[in-house]
C-alpha positions in Angstrom: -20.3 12.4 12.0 -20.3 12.6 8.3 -16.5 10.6 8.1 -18.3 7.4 9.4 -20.3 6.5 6.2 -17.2 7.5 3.8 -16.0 4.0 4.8 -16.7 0.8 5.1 -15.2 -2.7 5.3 -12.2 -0.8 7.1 -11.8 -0.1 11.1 -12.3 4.1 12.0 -10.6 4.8 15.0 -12.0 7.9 17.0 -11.5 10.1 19.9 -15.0 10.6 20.8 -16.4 13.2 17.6 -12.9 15.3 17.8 -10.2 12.7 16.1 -10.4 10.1 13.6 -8.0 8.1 12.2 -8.7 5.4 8.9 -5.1 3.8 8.0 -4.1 2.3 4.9 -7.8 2.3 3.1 -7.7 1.4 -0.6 -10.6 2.4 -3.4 -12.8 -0.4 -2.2 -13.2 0.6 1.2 -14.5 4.4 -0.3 -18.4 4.7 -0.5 -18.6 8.3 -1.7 -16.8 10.6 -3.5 -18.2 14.1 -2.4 -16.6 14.7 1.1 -18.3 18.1 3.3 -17.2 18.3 7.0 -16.6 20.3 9.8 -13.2 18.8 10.5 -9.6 19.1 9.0 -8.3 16.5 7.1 -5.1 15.1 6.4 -4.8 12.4 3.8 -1.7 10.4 3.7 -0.8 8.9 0.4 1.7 6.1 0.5 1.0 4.8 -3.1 -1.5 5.5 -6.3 -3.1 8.8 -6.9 -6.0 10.4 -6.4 -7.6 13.6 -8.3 -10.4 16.0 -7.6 -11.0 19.8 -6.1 -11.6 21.5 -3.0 -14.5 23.7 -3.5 -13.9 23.8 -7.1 -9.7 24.4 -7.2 -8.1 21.3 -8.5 -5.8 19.1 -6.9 -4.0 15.8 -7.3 -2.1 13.7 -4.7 0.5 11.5 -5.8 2.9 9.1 -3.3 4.9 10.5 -0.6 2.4 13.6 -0.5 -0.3 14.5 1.9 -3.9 17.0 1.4 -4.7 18.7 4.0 -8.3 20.5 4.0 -10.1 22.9 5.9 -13.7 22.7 8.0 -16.9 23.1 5.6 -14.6 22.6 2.6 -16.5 20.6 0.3 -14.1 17.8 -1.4 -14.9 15.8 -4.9 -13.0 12.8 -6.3 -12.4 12.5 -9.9 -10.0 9.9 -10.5 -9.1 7.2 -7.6 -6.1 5.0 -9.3 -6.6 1.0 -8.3 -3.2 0.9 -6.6 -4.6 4.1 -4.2 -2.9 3.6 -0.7 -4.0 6.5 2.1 -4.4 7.2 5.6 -6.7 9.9 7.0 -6.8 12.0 9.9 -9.5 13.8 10.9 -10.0 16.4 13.5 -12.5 19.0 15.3 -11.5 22.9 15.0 -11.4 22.9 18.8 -9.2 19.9 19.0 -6.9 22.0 16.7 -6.9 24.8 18.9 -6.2 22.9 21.5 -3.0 22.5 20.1 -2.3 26.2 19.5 -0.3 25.5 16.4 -1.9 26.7 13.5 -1.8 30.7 15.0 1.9 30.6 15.6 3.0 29.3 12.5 -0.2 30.6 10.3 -0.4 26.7 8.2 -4.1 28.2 7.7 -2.6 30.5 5.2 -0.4 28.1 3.9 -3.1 25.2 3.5 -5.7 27.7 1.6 -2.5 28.8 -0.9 -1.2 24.7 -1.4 -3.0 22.0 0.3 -0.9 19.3 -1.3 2.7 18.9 0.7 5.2 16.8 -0.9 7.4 14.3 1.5 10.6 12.5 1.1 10.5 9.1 1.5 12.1 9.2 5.1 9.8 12.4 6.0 6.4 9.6 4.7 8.0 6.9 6.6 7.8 9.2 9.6 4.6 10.4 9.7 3.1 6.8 8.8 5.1 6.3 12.0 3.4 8.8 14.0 0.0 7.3 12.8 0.4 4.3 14.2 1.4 5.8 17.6 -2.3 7.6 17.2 -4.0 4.6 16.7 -2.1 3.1 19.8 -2.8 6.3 21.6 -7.2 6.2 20.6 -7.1 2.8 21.7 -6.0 3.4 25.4 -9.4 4.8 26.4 -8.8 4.2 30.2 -5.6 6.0 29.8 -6.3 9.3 32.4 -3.7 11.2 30.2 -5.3 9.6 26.4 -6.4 13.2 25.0 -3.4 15.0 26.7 -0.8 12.7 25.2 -2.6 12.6 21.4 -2.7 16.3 21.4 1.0 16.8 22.3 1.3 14.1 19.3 0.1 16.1 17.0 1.2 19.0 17.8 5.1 18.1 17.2 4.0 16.4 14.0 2.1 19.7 12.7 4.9 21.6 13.7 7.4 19.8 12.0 5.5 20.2 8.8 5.3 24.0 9.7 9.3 23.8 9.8 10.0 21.8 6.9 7.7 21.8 4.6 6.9 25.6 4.7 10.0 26.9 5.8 8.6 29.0 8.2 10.5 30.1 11.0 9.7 32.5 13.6 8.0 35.1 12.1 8.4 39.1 12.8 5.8 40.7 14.9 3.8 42.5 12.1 3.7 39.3 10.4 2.9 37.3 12.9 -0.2 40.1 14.0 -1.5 40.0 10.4 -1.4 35.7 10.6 -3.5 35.9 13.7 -5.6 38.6 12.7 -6.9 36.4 9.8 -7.1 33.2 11.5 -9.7 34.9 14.2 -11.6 36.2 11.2 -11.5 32.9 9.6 -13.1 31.7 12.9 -15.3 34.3 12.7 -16.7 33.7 9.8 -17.0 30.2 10.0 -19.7 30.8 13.0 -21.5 33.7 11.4 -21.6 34.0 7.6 -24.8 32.7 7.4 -26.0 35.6 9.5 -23.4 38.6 9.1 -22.6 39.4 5.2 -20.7 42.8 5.6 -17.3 43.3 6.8 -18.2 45.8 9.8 -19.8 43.1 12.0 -16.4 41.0 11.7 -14.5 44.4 12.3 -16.2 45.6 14.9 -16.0 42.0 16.8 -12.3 42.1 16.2 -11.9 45.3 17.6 -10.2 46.6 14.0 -11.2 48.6 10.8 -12.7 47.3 8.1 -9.9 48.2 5.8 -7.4 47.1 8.0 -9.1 43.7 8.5 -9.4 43.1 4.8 -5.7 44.3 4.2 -4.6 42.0 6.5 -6.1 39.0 5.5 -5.3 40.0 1.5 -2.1 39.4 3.2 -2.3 36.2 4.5 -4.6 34.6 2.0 -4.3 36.5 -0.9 -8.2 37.7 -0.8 -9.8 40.3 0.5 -12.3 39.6 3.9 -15.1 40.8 1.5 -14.3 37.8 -1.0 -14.0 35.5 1.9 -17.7 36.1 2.9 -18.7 36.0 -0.6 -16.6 33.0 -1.3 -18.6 30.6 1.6 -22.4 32.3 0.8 -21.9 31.1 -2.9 -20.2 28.0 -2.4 -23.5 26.9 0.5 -25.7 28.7 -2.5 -24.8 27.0 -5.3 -24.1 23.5 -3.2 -27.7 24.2 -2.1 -29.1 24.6 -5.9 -27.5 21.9 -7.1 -27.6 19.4 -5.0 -30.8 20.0 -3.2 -34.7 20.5 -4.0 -34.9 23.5 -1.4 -36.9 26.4 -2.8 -35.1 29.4 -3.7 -37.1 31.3 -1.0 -35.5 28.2 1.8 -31.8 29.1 0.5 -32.3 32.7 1.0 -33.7 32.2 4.6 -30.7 29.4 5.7 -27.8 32.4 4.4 -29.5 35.1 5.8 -31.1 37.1 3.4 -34.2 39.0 4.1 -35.8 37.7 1.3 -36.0 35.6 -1.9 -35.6 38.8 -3.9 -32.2 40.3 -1.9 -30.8 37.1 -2.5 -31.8 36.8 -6.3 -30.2 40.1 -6.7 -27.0 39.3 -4.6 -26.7 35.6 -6.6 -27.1 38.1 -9.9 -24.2 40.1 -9.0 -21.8 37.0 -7.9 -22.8 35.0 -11.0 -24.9 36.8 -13.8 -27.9 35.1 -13.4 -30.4 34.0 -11.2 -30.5 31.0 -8.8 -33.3 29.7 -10.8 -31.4 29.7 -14.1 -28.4 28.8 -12.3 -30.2 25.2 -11.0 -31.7 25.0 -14.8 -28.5 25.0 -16.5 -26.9 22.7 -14.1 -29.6 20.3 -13.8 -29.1 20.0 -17.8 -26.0 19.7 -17.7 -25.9 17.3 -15.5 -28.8 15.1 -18.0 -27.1 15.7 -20.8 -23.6 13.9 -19.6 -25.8 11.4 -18.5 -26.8 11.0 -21.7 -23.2 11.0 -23.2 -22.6 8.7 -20.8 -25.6 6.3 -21.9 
């Protein structure tokens, strides 16, 4: 897993490939500052600050806050202050489902809208707290209840977030129905956006309309399902222009276009220009801060 060589100098703690935990790492034990994963990330920061975006929105985590991130969100540090103190935890999309939190109290929602939280001291001291009972926990490897116990862990912890930070108590039925509906097509997605573009397919698998699916999850994330699937096909296509040498014609074959030309024209529509143009200007871009830099 990816997470393994984001680190080094610094013990990673891991439930097989479904939970890591890295506590207290500091700027010296960082080797990279472009993080893309499947899992969802918590980062604990107990003193410094760190700066960057989430697939392009900026954040910046101060002390006594936590970012949390989503799977196949791609993550780039600007700024890392010296006096950076964090702790990460990591975990698989089925792990998290094991726990059956993030349906009831919809945190998907509310992690895509804000994924910085801000802590008291007291509410900092406790999760630290509950870290440390995880890395006591992922150490117990003959334990016949290990996984069972971690995941009931977690799941309080995540749910007192849920209650405290978001203020989000039980919620009424309709709500609650338009939460779950765009979770599932979150899920969805995640598995097939590389082969389904149109918002039929994830309609017709979640037994709904098409307008009713994308009014529901302009509810609950403040986009419609049509941006959503344009949102991860231009995020993998312009990761895949910039910071790859695959051919225009590979791109278009690994998202699911018939051809080089449906994707040229689709890329047009998103962006204005063509993939081609699109790598030109960022490869000189990226020579002339070089330059500046020089």
């Amino acid at each position: 897993m990816d997470i393994l060589h984001w680190f080094s100098g610094i013990q990673v703690w891991h439930l097989e490939d479904d939970f890591y935990l890295i506590r207290d790492f500091t700027p010296a034990h960082l080797t990279c500052s472009v993080m893309h994963t499947p899992l969802i990330l918590t980062f604990f920061c107990t003193s410094g600050a760190l700066q960057g975006d989430i697939d392009g929105k900026p954040f910046a985590l101060h002390a006594n806050e936590a970012l949390l991130t989503l799977p196949l969100q791609t993550i780039r540090l600007h700024y890392i202050s010296p006096d950076l103190r964090c702790t990460l935890t990591a975990m698989s999309r089925t792990y998290a489902e094991e726990q059956n939190v993030g349906e009831e109290y919809t945190l998907y929602e509310n992690i895509l809208k804000n994924p910085v939280l801000v802590f008291s001291e007291e509410q900092m001291r406790a999760n630290i707290a509950m870290t440390e009972m995880y890395s006591y926990i992922v150490q117990q490897r003959q334990h016949p209840r290990q996984r069972e116990i971690l995941i009931t862990l977690l799941k309080v912890n995540h749910m007192l977030h849920a209650m405290s930070l978001h203020n989000i108590e039980a919620p009424d039925t309709a709500m609650e129905r338009t939460g779950t509906l765009a979770v599932r097509f979150n899920r969805l997605l995640e598995a097939n956006y590389t082969r389904q573009h149109h918002i039929a397919f994830y309609a017709g698998r979640l037994a709904v309309t098409p307008k009713y699916l994308s009014t529901a999850v302009m509810q609950a994330s403040g986009h419609t399902a049509g941006w959503w699937i344009d949102y991860y096909l231009m995020r993998d296509a312009e990761r895949y222009l910039t910071e790859t040498r695959l051919t225009v014609q590979a791109i278009a074959d690994l998202l699911g276009f018939a051809d080089q030309s449906s994707f040229g024209k689709y890329f047009r529509r998103q962006r204005g220009t063509s993939p081609a143009h699109f790598r030109t200007q960022h490869t000189n871009k990226n020579h002339n801060n070089n330059e500046t830099d020089h």
